[in-house]
C-alpha positions as CSV (number, residue, x, y, z in Angstrom):
1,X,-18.6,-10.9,42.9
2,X,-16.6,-8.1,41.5
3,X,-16.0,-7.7,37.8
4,X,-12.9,-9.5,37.8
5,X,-14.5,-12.1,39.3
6,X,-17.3,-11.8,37.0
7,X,-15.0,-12.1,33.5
8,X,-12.2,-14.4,34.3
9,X,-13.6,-15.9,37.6
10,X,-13.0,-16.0,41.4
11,X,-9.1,-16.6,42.0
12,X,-8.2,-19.8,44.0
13,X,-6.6,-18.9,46.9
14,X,-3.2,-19.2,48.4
15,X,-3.2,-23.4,49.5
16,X,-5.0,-23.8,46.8
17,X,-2.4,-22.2,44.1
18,X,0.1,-24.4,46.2
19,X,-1.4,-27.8,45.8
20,X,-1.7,-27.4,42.4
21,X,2.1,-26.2,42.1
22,X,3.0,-29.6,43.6
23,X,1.7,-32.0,40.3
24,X,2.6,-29.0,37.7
25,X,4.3,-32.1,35.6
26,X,0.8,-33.7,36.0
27,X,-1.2,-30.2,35.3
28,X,-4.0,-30.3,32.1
29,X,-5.6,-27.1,30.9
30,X,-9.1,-27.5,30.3
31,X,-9.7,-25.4,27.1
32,X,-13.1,-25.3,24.8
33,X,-14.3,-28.9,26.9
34,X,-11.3,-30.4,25.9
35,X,-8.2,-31.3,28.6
36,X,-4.8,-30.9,26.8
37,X,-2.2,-32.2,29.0
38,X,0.9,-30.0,29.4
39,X,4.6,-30.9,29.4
40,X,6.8,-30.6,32.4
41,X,8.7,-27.6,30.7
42,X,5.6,-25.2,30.4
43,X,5.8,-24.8,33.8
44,X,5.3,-21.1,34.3
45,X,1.4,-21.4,33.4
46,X,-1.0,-19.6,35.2
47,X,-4.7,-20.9,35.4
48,X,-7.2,-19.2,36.5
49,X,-10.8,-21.2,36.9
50,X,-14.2,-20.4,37.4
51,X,-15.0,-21.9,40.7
52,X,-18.9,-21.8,40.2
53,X,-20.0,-25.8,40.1
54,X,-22.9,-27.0,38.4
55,X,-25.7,-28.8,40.0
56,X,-23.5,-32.3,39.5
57,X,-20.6,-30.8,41.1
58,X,-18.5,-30.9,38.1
59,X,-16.2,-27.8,37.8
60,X,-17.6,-25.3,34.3
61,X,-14.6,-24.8,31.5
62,X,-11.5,-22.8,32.3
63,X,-9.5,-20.4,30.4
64,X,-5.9,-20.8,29.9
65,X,-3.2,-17.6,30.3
66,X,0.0,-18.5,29.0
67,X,3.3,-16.1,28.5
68,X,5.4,-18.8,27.0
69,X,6.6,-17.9,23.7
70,X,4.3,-19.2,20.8
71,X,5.8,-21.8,18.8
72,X,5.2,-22.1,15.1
73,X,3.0,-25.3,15.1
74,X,1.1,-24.6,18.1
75,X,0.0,-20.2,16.4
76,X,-1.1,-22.3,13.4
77,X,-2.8,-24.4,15.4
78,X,-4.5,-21.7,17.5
79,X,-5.4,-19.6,14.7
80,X,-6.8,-22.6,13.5
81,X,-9.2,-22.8,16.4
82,X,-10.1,-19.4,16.2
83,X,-11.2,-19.6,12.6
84,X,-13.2,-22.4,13.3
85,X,-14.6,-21.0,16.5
86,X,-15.9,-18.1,14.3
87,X,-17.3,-20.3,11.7
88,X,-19.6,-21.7,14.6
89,X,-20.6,-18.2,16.1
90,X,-21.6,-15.6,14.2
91,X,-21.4,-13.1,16.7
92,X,-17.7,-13.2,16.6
93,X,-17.7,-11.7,12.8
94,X,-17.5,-8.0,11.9
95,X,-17.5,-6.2,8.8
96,X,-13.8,-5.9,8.9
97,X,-13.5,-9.6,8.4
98,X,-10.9,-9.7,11.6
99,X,-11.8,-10.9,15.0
100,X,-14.0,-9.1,17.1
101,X,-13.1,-7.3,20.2
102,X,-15.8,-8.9,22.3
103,X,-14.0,-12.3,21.1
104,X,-10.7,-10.7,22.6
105,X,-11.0,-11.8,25.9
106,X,-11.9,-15.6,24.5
107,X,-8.3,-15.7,23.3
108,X,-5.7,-18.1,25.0
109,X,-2.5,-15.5,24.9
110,X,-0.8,-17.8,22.2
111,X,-4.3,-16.7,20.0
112,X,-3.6,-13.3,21.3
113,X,0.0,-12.8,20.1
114,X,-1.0,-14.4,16.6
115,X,-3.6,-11.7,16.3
116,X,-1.4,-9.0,17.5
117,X,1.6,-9.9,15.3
118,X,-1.0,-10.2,12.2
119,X,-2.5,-6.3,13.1
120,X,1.1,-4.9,13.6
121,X,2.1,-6.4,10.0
122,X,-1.2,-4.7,8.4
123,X,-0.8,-1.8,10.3
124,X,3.1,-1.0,9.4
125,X,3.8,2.3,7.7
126,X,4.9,2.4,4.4
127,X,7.5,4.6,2.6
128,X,9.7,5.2,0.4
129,X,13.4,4.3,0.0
130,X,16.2,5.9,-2.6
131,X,19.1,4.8,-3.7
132,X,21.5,5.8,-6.0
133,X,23.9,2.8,-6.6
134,X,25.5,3.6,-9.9
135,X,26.2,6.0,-12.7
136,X,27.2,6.6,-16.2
137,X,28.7,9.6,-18.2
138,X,27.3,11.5,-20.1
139,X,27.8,14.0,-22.8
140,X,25.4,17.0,-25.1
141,X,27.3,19.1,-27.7
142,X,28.5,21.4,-25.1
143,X,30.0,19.7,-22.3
144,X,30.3,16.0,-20.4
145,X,28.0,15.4,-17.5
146,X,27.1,13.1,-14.9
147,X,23.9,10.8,-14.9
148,X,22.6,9.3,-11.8
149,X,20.3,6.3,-11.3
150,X,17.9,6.5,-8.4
151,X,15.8,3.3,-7.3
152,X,12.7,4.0,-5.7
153,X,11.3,1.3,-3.5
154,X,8.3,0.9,-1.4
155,X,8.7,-0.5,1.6
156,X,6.2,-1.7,5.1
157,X,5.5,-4.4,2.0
158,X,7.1,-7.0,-0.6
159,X,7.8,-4.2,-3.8
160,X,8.2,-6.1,-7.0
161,X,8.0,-3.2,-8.8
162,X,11.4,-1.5,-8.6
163,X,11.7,1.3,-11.4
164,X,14.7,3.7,-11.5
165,X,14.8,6.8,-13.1
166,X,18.1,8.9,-14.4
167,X,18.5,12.6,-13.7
168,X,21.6,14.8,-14.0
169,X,22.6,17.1,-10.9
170,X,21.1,20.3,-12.9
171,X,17.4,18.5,-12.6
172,X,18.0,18.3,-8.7
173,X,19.3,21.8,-8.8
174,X,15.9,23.2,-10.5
175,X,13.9,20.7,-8.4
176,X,15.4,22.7,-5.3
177,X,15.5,26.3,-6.5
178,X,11.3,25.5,-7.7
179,X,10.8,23.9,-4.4
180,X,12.2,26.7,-1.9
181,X,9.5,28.9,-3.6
182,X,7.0,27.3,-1.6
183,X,8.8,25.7,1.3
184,X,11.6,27.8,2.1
185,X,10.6,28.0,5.7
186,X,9.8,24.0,6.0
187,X,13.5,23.4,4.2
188,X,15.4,25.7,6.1
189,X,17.7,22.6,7.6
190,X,17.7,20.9,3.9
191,X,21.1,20.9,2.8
192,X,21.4,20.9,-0.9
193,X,25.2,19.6,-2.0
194,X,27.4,22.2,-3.4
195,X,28.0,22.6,-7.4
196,X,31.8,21.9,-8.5
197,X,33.2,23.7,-11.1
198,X,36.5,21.3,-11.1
199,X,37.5,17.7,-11.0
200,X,32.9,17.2,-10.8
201,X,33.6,14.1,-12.7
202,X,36.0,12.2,-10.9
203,X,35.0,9.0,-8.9
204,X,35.8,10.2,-5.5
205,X,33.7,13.2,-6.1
206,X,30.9,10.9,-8.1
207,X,30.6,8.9,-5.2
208,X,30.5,11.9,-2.4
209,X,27.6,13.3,-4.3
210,X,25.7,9.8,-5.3
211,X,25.0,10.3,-1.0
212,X,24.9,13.5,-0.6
213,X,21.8,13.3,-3.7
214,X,20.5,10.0,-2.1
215,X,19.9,12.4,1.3
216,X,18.9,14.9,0.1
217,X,15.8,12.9,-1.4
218,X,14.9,11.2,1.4
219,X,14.8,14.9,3.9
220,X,12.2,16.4,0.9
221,X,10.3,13.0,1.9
222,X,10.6,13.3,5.4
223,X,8.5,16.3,5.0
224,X,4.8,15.6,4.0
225,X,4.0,19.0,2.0
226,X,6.6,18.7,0.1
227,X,6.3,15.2,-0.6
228,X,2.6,16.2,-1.8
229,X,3.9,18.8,-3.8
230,X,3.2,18.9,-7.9
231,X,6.7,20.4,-8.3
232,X,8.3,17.2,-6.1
233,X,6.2,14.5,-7.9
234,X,7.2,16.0,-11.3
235,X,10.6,15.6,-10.7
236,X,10.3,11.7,-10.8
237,X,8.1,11.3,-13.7
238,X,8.3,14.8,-16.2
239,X,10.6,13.9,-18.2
240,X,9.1,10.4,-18.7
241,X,5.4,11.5,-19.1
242,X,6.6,14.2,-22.0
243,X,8.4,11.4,-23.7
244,X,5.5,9.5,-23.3
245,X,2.7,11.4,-25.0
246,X,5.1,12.9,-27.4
247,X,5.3,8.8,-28.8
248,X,1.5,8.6,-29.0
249,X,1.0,11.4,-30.9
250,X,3.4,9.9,-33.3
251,X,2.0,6.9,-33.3
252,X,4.8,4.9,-31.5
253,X,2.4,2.9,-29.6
254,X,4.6,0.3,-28.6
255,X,7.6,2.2,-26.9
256,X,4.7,4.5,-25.4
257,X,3.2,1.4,-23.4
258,X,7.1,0.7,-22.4
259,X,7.4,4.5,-20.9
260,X,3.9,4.1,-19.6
261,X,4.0,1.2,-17.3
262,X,6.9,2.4,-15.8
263,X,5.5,5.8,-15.2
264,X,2.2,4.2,-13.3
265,X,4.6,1.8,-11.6
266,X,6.5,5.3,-9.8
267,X,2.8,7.2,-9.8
268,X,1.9,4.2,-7.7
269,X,4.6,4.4,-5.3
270,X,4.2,8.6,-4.7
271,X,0.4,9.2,-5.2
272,X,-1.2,6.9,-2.6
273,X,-2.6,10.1,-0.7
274,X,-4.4,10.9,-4.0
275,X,-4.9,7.6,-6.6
276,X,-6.9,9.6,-8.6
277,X,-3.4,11.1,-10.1
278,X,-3.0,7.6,-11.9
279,X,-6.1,8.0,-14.2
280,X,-4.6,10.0,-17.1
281,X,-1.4,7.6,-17.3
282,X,-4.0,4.9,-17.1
283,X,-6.1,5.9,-19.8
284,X,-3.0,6.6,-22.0
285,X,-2.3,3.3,-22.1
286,X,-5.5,2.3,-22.6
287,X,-5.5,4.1,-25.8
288,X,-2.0,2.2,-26.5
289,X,-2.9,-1.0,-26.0
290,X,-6.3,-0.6,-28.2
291,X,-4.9,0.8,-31.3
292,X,-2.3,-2.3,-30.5
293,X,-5.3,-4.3,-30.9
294,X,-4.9,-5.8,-27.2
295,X,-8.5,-5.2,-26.3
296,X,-8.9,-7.5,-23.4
297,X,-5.4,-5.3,-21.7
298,X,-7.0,-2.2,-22.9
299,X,-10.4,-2.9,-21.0
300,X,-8.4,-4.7,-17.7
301,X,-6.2,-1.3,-17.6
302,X,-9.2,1.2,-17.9
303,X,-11.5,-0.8,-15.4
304,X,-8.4,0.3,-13.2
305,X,-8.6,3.6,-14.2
306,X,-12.8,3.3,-14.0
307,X,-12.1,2.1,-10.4
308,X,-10.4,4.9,-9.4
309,X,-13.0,7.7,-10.6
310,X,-16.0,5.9,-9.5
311,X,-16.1,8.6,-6.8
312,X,-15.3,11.1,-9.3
313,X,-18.1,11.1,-11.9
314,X,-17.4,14.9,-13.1
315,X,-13.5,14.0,-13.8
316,X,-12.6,14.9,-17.7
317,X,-11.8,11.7,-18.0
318,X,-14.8,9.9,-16.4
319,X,-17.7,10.0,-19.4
320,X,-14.4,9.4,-22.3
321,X,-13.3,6.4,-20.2
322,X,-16.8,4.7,-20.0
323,X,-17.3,5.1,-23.6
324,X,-14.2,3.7,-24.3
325,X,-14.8,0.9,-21.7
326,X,-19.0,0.0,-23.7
327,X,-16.9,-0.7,-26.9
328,X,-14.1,-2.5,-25.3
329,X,-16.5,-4.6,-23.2
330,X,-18.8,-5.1,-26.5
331,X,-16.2,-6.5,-28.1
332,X,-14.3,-8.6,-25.5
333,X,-18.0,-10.5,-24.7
334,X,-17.8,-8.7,-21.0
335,X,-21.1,-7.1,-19.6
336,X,-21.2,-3.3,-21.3
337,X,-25.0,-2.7,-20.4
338,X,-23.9,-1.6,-17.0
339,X,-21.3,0.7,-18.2
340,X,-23.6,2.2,-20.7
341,X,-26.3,2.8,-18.0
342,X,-23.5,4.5,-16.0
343,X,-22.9,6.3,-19.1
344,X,-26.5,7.4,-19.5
345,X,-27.2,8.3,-15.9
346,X,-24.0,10.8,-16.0
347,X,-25.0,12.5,-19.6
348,X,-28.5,13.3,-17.6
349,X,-26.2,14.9,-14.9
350,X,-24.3,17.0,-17.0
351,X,-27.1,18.2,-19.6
352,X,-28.6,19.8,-16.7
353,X,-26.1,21.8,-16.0
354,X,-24.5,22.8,-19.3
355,X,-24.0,21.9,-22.9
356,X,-21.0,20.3,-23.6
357,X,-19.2,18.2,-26.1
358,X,-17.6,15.3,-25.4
359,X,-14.0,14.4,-26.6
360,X,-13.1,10.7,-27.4
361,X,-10.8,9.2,-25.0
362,X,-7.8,9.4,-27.5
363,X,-8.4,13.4,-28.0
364,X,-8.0,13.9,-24.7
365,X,-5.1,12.0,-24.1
366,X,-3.1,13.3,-27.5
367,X,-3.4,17.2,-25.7
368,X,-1.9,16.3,-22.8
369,X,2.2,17.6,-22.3
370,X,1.6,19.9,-25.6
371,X,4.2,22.5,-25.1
372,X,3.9,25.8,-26.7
């Protein structure tokens, strides 16, 4: 027997085929043990059984091949199966928690195109999307300017964060002139619009630039270094993050946490290659929401922040976080004994290697954005 024989068992032949093409509207799959009779419209089924009888001359269980399309009731039924099948056997389960590929060639192709359709959702790329869909004017002591919204949304997945940031056409000007610095050879076919001297502020010429802009973006994404880039990322959140800090070192807690969220909710969206970026927004409002007195936010937000540095033990914000987190935990009634033995087991780490003094979570997070 060869091994197609061996997997999916010797083919009938021709009169064989032929016989059983004759009572089609009388046909029954035999899946699992089980015969489930099949209507006269599915047809186009192709069955192949193993022809090796048992001592009693009864024929062993077949496998069914089907290329009819799934219908909804029938891939929540055979997903059913599977799930339960795999329940049963153990050997069907891998770490993954997905179905095995030695349990591939089990599947009818109905369990097959559930699987398939499930691995190509989980498996679609995500990106990012901008648009610039309105505008306001605006004005400074010297002259009247335009201001343009841009919505960044994530998509490959449902995004119910949508933020939107405003920048004038000057910040995409410096954006472009800091950017060539470094990627003048990547950006060579970048076209950055024009600047207009005259008639900039009427609404045909508002509207030709809101695409031109929106383009623009979305080229400087289409190229991965510069998507990386500290000068590309700063673009979207600068202005926010200075605003930010500048309100808790005042004191302004409350509109801080406000600037904050909004700021992690865009660092989420353009730091996935590196999530570590998100610790010292993170631990900012950390500090907001416990000298707000919301200590059960403050410790959900910095076991985020904990989360991300676990692989990142020396991180200057790693040993201020987790003393943060003992108190926050000692007072919330959550289990601070294992973040104080982290705690311990990193002060070892680093009083081997050098003296040092630790700052308090807050002190670290006031000196951040401090201009000269």
């Amino acid at each position: 027997m060869n091994e197609c024989s061996k997997e999916y068992g010797e083919i009938p032949d021709s009169r064989t085929l032929s016989e059983e093409a004759e009572h089609s509207g009388e046909k029954s799959s035999v899946i699992d043990g089980a015969e489930t009779p099949q209507s006269g419209s599915h047809s186009d089924i192709y069955v192949s059984y193993k022809d090796n009888m048992n001592p009693e001359g009864s024929q062993e269980e077949g496998e069914l091949i089907s290329d009819l399309p799934t219908l909804p009731e029938e891939a929540e039924h055979s997903e059913n199966k599977t799930n339960e099948a795999d329940e049963k056997n153990p050997l069907n389960d891998n770490p993954s928690g997905g179905t095995s590929a030695r349990h591939h060639h089990l599947m009818t192709t109905r369990e097959l195109q559930v699987y398939w359709k499930k691995e190509k959702y989980e498996s679609k790329p995500v990106k990012l999307l901008f648009q610039i869909h309105s505008t306001r004017i605006a004005e400074d002591f010297l002259s009247k300017f335009v201001m343009y919204q841009i919505v960044i949304i994530k998509t490959g997945s449902f995004d119910g964060k949508k933020v939107f940031i405003e920048r004038r056409y000057s910040d995409f000007e410096r954006l472009h002139r800091n950017l060539l610095k470094d990627f003048r050879e990547e950006m060579e076919d970048i076209v950055f619009p024009k600047k207009v001297l005259l008639g900039n502020l009427t609404e045909e010429m508002i509207n030709k630039r809101m695409m031109a802009l929106k383009n623009y973006l979305e080229e400087l994404y289409a190229l991965k270094c510069v998507r990386r880039s500290q000068k590309y990322m700063e673009f979207f959140i600068e202005p926010e993050l200075e605003e930010g800090y500048s309100c808790i070192r005042g004191g302004q807690y409350n509109t801080a946490t406000g600037i904050f969220q909004q700021v992690v909710y865009l660092q989420e969206k353009l730091v996935e290659h590196c999530p570590k970026l998100l610790v010292p927004s993170l631990c900012a409002l950390v500090v907001c929401y416990r000298d707000m007195n919301q200590s059960e936010m403050a410790y959900e937000v910095g076991m985020q922040a904990l989360e991300l540095l676990e692989k990142h033990t020396t991180h200057r914000y790693y040993m201020p976080l987790l003393d943060t987190l003992v108190s926050l935990a000692y007072k919330t009634g959550k289990d601070y004994m294992t973040l104080r033995e982290k705690m311990k087991i990193n002060e070892m780490k680093e009083r081997r290697t050098f003296d040092f003094e630790m700052l308090t979570l807050k002190e670290l997070v006031v000196q951040e954005y401090v201009k000269d």
